[in-house]
N, CA, C and O atoms as a Maestro MAE file, in Angstrom:
{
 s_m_m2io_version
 :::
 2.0.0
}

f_m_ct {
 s_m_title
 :::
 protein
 m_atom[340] {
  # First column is atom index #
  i_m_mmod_type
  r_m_x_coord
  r_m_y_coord
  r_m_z_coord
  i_m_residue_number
  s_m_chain_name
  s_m_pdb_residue_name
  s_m_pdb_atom_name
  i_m_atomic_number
  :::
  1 25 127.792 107.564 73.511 1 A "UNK " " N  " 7
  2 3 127.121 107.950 72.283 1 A "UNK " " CA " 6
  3 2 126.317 106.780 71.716 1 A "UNK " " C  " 6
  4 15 125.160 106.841 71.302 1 A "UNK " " O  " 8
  5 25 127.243 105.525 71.769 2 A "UNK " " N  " 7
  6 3 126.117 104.429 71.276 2 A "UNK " " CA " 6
  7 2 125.120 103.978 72.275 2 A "UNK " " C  " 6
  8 15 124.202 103.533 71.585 2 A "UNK " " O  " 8
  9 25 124.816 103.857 73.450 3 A "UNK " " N  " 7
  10 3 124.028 103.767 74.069 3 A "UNK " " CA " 6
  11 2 123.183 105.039 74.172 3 A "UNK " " C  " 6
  12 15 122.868 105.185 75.352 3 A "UNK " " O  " 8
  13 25 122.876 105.652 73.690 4 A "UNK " " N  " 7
  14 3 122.206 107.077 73.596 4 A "UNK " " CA " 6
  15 2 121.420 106.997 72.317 4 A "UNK " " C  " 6
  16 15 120.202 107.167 72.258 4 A "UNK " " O  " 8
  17 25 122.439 106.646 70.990 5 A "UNK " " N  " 7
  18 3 121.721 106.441 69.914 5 A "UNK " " CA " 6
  19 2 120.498 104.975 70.302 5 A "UNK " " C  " 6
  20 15 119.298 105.220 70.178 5 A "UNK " " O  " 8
  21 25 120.723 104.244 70.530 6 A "UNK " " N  " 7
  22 3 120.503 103.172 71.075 6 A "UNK " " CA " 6
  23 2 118.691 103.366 71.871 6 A "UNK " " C  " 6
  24 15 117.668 102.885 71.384 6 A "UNK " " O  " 8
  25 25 118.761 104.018 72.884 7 A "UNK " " N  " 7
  26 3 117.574 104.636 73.373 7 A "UNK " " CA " 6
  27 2 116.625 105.534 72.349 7 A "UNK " " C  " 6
  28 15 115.401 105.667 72.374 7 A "UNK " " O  " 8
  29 25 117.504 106.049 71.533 8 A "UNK " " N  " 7
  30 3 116.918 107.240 71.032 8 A "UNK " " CA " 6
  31 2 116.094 106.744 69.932 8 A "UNK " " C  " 6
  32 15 114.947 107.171 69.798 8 A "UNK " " O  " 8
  33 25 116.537 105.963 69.214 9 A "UNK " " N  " 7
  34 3 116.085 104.748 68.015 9 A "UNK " " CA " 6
  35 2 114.957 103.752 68.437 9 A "UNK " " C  " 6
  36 15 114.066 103.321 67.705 9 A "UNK " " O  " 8
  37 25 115.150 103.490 69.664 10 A "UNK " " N  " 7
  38 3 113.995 102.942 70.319 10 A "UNK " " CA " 6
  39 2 112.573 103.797 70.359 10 A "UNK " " C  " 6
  40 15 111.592 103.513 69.671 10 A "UNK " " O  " 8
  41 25 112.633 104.647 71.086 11 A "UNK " " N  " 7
  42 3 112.047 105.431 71.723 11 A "UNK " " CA " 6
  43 2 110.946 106.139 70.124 11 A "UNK " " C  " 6
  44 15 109.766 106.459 69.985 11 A "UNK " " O  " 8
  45 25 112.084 106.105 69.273 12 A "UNK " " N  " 7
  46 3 111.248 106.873 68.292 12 A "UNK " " CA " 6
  47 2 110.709 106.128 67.152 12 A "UNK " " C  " 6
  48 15 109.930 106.615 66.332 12 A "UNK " " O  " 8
  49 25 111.283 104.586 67.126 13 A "UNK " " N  " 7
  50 3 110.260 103.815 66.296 13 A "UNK " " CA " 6
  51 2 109.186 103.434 67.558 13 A "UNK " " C  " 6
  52 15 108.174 103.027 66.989 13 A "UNK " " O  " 8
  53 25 109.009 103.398 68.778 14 A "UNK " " N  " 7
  54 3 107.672 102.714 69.648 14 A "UNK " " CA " 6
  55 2 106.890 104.223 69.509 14 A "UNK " " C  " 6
  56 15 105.793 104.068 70.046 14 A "UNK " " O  " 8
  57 25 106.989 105.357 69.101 15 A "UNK " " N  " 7
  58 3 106.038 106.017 69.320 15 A "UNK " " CA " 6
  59 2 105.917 106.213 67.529 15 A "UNK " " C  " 6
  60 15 104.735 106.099 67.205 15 A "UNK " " O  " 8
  61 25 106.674 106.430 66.525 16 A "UNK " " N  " 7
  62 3 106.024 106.230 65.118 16 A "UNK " " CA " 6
  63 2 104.981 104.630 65.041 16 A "UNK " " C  " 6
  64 15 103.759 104.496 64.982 16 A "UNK " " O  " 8
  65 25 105.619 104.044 65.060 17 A "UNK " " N  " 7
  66 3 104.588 102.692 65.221 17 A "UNK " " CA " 6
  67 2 103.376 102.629 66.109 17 A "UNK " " C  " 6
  68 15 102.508 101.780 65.906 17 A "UNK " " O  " 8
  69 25 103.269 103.748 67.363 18 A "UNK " " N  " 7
  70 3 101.558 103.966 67.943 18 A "UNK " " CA " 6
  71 2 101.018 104.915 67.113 18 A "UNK " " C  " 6
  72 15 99.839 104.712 66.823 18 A "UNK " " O  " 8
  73 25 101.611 106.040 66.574 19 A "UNK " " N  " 7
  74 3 100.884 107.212 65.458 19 A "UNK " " CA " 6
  75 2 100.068 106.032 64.513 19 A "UNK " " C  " 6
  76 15 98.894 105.664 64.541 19 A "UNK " " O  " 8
  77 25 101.420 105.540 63.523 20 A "UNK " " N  " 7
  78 3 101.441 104.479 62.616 20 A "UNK " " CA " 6
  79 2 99.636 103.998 62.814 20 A "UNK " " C  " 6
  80 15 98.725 104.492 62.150 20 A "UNK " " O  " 8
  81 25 99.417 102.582 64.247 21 A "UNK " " N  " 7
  82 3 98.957 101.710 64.149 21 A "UNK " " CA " 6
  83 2 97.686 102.733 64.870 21 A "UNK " " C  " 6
  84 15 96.552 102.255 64.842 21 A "UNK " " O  " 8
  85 25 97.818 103.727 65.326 22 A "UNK " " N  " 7
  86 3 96.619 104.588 66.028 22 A "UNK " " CA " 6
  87 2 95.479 104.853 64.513 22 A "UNK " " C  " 6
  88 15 94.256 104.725 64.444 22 A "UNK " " O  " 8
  89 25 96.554 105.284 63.373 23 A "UNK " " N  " 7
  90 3 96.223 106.058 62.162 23 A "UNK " " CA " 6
  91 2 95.203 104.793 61.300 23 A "UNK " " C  " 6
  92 15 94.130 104.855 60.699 23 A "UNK " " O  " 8
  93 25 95.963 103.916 61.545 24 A "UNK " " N  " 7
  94 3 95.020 102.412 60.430 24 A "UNK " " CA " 6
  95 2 93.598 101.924 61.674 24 A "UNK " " C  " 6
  96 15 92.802 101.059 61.306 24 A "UNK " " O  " 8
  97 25 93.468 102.460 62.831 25 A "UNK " " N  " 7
  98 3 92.404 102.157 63.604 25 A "UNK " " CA " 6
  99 2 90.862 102.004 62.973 25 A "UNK " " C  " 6
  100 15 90.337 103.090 63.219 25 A "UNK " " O  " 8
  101 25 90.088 101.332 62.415 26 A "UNK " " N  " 7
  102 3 88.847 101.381 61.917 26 A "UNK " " CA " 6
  103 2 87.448 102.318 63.219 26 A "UNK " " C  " 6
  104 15 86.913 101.907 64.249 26 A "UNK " " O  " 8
  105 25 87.345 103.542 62.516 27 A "UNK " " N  " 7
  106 3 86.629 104.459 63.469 27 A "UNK " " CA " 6
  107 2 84.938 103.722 64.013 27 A "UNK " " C  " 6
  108 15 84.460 102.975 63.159 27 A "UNK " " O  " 8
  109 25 84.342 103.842 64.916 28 A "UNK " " N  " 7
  110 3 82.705 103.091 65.002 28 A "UNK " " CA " 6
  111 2 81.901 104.177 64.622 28 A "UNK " " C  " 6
  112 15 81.870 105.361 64.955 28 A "UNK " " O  " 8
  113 25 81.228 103.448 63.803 29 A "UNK " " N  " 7
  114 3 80.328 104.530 62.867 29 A "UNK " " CA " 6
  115 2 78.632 104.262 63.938 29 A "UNK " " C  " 6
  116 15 77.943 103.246 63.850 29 A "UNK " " O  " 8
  117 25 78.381 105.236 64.681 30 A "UNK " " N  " 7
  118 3 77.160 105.190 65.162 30 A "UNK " " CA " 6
  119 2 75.959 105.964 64.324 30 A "UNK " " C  " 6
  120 15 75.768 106.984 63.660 30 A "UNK " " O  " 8
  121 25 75.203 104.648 64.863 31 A "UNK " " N  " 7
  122 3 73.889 104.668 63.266 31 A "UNK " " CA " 6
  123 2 72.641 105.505 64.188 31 A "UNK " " C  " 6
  124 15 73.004 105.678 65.352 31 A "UNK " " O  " 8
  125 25 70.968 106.160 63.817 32 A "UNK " " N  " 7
  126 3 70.211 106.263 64.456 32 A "UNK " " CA " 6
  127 2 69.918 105.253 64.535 32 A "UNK " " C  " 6
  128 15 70.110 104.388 63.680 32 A "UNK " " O  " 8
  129 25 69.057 105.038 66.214 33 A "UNK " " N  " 7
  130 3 68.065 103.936 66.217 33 A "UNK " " CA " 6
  131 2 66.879 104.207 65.428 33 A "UNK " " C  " 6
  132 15 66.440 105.350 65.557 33 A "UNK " " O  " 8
  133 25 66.254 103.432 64.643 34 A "UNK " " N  " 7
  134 3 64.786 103.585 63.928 34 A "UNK " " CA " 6
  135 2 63.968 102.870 64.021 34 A "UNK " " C  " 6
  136 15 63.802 101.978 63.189 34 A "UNK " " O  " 8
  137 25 63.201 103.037 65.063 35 A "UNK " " N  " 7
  138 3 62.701 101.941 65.429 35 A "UNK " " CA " 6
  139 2 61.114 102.152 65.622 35 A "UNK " " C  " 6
  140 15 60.938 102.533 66.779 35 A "UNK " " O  " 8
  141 25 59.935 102.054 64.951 36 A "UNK " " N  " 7
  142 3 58.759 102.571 65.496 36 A "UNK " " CA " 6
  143 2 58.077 101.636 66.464 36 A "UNK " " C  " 6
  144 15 57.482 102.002 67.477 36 A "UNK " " O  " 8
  145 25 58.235 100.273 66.011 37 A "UNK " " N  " 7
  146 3 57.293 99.528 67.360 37 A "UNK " " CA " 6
  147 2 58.232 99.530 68.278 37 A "UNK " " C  " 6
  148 15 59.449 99.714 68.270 37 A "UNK " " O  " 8
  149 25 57.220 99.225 69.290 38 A "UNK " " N  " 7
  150 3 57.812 99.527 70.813 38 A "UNK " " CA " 6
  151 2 58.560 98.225 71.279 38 A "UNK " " C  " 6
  152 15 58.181 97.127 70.871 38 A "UNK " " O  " 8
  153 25 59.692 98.363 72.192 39 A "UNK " " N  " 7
  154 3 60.084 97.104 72.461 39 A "UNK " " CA " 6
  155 2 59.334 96.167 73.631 39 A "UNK " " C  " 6
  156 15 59.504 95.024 73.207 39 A "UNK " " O  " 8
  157 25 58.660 96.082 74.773 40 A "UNK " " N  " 7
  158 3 57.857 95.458 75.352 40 A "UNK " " CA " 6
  159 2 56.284 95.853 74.554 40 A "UNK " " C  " 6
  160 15 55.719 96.945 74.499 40 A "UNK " " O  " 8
  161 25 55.830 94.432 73.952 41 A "UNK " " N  " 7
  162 3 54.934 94.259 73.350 41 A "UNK " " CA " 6
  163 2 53.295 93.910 74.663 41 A "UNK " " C  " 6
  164 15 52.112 94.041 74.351 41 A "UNK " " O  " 8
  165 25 53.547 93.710 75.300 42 A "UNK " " N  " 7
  166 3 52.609 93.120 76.248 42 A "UNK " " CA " 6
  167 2 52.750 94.522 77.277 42 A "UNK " " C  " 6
  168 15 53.535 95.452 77.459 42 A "UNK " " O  " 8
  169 25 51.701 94.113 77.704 43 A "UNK " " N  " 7
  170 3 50.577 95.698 78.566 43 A "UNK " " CA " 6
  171 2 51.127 94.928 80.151 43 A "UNK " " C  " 6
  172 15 50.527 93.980 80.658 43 A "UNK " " O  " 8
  173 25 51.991 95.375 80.567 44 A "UNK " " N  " 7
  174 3 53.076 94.855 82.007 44 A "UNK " " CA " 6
  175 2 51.830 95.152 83.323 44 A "UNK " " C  " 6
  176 15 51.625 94.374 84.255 44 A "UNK " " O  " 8
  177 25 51.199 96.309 83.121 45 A "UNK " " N  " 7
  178 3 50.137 96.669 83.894 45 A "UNK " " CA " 6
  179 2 49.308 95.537 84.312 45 A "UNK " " C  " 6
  180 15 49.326 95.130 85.474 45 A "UNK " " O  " 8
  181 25 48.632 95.054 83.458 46 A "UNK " " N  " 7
  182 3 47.961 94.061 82.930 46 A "UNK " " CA " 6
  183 2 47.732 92.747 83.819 46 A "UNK " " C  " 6
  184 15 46.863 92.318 84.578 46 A "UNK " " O  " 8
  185 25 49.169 92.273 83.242 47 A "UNK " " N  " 7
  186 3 49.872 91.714 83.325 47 A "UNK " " CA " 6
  187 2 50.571 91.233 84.870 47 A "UNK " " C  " 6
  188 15 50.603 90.070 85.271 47 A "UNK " " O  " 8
  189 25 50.970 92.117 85.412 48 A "UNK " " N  " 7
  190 3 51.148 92.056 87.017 48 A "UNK " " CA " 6
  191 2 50.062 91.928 87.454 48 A "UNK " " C  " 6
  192 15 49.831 90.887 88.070 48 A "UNK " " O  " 8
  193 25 49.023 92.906 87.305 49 A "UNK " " N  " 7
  194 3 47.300 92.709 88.665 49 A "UNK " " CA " 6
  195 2 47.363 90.834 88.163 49 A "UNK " " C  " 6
  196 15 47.701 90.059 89.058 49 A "UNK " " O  " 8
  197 25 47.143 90.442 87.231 50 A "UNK " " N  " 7
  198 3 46.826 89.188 87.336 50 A "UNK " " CA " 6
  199 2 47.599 88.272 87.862 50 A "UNK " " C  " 6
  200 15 47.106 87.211 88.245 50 A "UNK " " O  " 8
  201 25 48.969 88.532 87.972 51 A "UNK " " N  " 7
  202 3 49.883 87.318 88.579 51 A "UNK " " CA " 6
  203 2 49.850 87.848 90.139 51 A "UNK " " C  " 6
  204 15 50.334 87.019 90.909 51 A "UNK " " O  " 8
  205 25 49.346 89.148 90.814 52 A "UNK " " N  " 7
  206 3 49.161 89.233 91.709 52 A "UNK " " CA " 6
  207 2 47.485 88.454 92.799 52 A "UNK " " C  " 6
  208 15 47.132 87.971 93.874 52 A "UNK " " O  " 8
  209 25 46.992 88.913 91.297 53 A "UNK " " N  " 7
  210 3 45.308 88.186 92.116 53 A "UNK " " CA " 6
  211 2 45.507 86.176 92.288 53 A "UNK " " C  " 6
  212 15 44.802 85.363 92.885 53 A "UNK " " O  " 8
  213 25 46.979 85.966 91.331 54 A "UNK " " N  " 7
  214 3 46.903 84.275 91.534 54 A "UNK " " CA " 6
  215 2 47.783 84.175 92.486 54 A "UNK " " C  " 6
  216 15 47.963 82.991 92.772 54 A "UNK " " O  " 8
  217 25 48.690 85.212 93.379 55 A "UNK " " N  " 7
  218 3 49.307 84.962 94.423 55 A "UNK " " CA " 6
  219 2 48.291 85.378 95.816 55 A "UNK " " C  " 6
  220 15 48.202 84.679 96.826 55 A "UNK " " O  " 8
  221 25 47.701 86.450 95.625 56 A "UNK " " N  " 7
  222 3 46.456 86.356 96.544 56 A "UNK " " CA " 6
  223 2 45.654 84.974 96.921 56 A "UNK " " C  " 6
  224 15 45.448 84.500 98.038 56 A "UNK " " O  " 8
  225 25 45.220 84.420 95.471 57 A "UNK " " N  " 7
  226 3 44.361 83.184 95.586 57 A "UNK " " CA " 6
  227 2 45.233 82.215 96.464 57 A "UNK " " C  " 6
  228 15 44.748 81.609 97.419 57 A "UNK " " O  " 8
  229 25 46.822 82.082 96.008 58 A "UNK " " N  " 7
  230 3 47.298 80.894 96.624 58 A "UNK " " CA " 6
  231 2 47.683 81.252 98.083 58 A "UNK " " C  " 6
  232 15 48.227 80.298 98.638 58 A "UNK " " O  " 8
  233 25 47.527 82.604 99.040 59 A "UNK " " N  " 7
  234 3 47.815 82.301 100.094 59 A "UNK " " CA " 6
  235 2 47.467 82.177 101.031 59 A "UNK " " C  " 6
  236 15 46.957 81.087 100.773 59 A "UNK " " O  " 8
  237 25 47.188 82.346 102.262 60 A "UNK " " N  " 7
  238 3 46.817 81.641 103.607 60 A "UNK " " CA " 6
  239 2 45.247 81.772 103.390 60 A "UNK " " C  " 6
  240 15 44.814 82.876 103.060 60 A "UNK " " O  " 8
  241 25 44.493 80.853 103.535 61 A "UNK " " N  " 7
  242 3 43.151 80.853 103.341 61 A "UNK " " CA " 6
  243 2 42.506 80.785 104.887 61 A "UNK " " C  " 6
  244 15 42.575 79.613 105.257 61 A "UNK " " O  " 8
  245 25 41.922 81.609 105.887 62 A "UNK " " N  " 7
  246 3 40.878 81.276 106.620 62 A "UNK " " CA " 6
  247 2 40.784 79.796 106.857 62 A "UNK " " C  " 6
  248 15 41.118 79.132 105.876 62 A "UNK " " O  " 8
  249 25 40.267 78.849 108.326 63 A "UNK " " N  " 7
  250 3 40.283 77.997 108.635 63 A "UNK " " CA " 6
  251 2 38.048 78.181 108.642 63 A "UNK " " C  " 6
  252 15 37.496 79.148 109.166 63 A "UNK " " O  " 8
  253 25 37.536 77.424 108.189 64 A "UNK " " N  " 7
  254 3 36.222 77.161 108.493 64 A "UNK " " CA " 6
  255 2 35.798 76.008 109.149 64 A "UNK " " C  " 6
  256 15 36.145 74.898 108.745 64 A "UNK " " O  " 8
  257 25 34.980 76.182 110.257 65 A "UNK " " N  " 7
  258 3 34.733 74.826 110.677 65 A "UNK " " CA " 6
  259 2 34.043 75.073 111.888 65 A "UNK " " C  " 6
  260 15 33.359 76.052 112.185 65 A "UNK " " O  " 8
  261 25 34.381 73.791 112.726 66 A "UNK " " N  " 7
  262 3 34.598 74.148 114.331 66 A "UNK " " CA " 6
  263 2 35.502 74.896 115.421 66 A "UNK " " C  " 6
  264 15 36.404 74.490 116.154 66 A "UNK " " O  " 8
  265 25 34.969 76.017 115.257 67 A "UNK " " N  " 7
  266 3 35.995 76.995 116.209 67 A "UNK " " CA " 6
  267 2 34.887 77.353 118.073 67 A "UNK " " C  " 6
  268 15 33.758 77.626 118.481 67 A "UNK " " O  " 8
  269 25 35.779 77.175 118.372 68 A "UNK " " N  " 7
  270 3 35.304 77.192 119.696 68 A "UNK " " CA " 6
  271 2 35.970 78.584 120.407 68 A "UNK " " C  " 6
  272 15 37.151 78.625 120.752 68 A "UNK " " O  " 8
  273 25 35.229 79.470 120.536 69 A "UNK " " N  " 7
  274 3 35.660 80.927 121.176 69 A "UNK " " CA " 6
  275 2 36.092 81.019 122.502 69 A "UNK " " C  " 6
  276 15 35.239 80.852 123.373 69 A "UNK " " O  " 8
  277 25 37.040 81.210 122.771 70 A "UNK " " N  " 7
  278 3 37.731 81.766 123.964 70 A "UNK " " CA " 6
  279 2 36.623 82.671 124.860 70 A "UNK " " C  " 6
  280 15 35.747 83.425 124.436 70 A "UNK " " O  " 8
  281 25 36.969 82.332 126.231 71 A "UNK " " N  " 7
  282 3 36.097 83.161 126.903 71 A "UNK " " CA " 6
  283 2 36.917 84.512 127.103 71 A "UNK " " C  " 6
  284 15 38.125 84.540 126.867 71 A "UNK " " O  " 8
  285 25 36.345 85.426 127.466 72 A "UNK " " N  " 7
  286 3 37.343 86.522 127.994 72 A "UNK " " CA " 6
  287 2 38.335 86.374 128.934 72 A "UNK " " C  " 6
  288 15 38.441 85.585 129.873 72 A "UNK " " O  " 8
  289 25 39.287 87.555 128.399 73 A "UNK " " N  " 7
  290 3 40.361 87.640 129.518 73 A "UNK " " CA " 6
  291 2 39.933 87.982 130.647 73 A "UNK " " C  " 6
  292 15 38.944 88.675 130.886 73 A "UNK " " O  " 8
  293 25 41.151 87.189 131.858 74 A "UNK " " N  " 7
  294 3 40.883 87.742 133.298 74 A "UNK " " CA " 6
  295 2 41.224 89.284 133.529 74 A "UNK " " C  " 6
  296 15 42.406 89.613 133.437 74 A "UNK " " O  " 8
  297 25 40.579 89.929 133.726 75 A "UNK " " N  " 7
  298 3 41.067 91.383 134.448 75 A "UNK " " CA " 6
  299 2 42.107 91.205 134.979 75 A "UNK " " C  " 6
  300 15 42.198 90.448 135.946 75 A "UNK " " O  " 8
  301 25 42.829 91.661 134.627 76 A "UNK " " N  " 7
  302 3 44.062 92.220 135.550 76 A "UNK " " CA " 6
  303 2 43.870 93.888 136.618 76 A "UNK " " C  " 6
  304 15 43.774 95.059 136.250 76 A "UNK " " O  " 8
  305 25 43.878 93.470 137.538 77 A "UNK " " N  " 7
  306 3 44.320 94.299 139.025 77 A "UNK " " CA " 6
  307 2 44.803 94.986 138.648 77 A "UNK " " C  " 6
  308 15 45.542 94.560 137.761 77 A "UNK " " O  " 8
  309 25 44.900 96.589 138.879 78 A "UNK " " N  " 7
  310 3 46.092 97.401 139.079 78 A "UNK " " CA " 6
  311 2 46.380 97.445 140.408 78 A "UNK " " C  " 6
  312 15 47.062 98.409 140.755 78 A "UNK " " O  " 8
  313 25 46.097 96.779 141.131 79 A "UNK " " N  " 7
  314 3 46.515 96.749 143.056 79 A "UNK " " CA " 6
  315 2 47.802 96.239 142.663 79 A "UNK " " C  " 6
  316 15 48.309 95.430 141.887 79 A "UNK " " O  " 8
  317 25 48.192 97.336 143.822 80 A "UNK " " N  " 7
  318 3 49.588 96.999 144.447 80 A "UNK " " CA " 6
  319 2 49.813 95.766 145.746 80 A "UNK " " C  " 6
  320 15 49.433 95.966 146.899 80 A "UNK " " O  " 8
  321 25 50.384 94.704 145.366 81 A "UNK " " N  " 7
  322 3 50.693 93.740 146.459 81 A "UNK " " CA " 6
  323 2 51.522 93.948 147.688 81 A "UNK " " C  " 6
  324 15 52.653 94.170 147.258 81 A "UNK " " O  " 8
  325 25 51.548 93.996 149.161 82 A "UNK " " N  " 7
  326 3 51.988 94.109 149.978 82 A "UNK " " CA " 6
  327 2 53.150 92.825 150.064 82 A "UNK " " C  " 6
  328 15 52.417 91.841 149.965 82 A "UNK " " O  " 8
  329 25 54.297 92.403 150.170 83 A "UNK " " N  " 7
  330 3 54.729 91.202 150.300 83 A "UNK " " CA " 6
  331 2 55.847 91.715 151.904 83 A "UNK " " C  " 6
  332 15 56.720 92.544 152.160 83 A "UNK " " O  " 8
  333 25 55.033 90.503 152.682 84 A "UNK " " N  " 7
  334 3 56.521 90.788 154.071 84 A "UNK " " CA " 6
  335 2 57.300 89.490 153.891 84 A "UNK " " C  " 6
  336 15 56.971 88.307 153.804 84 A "UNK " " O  " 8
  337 25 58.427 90.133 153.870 85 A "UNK " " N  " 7
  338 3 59.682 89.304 154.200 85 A "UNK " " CA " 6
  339 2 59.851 89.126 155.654 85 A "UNK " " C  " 6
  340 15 60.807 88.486 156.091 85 A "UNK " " O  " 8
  :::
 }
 m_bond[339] {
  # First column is bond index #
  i_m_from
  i_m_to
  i_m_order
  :::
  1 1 2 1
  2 2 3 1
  3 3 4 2
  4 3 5 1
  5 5 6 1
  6 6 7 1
  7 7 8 2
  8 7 9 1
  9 9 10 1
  10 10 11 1
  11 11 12 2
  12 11 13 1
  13 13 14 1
  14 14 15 1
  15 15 16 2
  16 15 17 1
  17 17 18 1
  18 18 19 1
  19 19 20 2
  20 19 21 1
  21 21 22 1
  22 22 23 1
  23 23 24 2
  24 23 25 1
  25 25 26 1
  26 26 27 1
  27 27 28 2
  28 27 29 1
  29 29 30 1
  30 30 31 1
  31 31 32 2
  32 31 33 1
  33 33 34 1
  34 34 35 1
  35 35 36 2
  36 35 37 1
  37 37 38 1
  38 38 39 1
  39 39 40 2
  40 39 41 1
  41 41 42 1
  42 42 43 1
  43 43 44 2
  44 43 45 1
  45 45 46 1
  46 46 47 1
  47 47 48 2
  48 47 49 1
  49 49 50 1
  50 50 51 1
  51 51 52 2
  52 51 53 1
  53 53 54 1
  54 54 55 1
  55 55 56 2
  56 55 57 1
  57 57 58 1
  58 58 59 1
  59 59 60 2
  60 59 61 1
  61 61 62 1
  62 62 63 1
  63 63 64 2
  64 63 65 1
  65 65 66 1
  66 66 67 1
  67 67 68 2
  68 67 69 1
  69 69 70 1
  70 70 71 1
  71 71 72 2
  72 71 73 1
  73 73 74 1
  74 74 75 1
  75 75 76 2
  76 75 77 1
  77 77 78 1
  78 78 79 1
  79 79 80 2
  80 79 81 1
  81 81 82 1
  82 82 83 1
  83 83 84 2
  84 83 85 1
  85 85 86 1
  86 86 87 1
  87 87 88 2
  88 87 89 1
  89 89 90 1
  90 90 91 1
  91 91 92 2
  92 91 93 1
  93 93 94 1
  94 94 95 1
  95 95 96 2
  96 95 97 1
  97 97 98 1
  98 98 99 1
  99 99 100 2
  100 99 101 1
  101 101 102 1
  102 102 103 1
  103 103 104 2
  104 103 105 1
  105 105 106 1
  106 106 107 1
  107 107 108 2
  108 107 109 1
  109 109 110 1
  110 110 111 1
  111 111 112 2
  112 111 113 1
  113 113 114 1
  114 114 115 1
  115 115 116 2
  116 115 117 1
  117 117 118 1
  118 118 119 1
  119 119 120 2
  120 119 121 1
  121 121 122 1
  122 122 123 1
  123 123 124 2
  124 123 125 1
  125 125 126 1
  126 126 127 1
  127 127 128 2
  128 127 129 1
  129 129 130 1
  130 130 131 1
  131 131 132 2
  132 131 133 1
  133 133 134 1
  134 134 135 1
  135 135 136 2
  136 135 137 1
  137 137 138 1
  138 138 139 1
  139 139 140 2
  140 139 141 1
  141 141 142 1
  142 142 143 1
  143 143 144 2
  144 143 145 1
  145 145 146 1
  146 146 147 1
  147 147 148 2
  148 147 149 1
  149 149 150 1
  150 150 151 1
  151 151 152 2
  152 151 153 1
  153 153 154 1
  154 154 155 1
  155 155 156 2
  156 155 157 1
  157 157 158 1
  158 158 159 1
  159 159 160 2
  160 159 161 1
  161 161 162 1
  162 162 163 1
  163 163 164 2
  164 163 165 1
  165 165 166 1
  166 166 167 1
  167 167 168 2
  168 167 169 1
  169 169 170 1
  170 170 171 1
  171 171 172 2
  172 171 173 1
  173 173 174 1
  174 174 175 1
  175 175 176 2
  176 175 177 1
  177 177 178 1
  178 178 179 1
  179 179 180 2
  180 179 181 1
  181 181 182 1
  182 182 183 1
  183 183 184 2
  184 183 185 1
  185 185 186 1
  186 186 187 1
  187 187 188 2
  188 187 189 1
  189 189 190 1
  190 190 191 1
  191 191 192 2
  192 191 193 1
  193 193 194 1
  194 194 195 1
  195 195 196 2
  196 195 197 1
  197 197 198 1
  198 198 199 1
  199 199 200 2
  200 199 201 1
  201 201 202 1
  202 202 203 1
  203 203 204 2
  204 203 205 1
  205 205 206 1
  206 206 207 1
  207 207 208 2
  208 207 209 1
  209 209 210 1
  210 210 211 1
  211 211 212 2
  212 211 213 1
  213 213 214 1
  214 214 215 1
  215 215 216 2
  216 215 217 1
  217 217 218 1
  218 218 219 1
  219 219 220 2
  220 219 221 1
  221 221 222 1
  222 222 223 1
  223 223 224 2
  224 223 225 1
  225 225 226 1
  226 226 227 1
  227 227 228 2
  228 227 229 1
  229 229 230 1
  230 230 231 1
  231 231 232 2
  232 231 233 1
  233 233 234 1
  234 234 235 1
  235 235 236 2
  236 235 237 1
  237 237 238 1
  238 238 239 1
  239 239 240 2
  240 239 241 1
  241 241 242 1
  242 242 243 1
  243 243 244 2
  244 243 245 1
  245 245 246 1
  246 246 247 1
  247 247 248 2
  248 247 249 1
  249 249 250 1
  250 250 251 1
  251 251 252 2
  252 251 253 1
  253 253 254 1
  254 254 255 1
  255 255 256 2
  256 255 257 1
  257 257 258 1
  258 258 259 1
  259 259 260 2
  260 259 261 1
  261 261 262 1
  262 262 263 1
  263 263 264 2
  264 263 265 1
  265 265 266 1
  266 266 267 1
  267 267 268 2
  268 267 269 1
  269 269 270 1
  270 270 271 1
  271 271 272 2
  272 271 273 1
  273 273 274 1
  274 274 275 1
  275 275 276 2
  276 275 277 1
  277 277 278 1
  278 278 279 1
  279 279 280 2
  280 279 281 1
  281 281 282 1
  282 282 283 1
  283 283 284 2
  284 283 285 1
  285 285 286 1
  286 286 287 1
  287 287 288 2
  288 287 289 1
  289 289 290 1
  290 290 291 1
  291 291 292 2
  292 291 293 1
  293 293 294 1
  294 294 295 1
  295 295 296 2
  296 295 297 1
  297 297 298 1
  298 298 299 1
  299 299 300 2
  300 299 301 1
  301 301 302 1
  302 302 303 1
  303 303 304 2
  304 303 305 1
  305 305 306 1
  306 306 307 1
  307 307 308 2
  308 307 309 1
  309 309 310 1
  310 310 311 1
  311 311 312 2
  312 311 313 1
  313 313 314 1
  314 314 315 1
  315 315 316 2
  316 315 317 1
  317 317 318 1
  318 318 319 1
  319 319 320 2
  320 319 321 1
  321 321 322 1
  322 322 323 1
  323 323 324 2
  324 323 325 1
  325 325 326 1
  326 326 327 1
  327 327 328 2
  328 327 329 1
  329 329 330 1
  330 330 331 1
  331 331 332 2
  332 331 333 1
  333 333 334 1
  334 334 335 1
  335 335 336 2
  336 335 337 1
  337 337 338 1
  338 338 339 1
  339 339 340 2
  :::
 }
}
């Protein structure tokens, strides 16, 4: 019996004390956003073509100068080679 009361006394102040401390909880009061200006102020469009035309500018540029042209390739044969062993 005393180990029974014992549990039972437990059991029922840990769940009055979550009602209890559930009940004093401060609720979150969600507000509208009101907001008329926009949050990205700058034109992104814009904005990219140009950091793209300065990565264009910075990359591999054409060699000008003295270039000396290759003559043509040799033909290649479609003949079949005979080989004796």
């Amino acid at each position: 019996m005393n180990k029974f009361f014992k549990y039972f006394s437990l059991t029922t102040f840990l769940i009055l004390s979550f009602i209890l401390l559930n009940g004093c909880q401060n609720g979150k009061v969600f507000k509208d956003f009101k907001h008329n200006t926009p949050l990205i102020k700058e034109d992104i469009q814009k904005k990219g073509s140009t950091e793209i035309e300065k990565t264009v500018k910075m990359g591999p540029q054409p060699i000008e100068g003295d270039i000396v042209k290759l003559g043509k390739r040799k033909q290649i044969s479609s003949e079949n080679q005979k080989t004796i062993f």
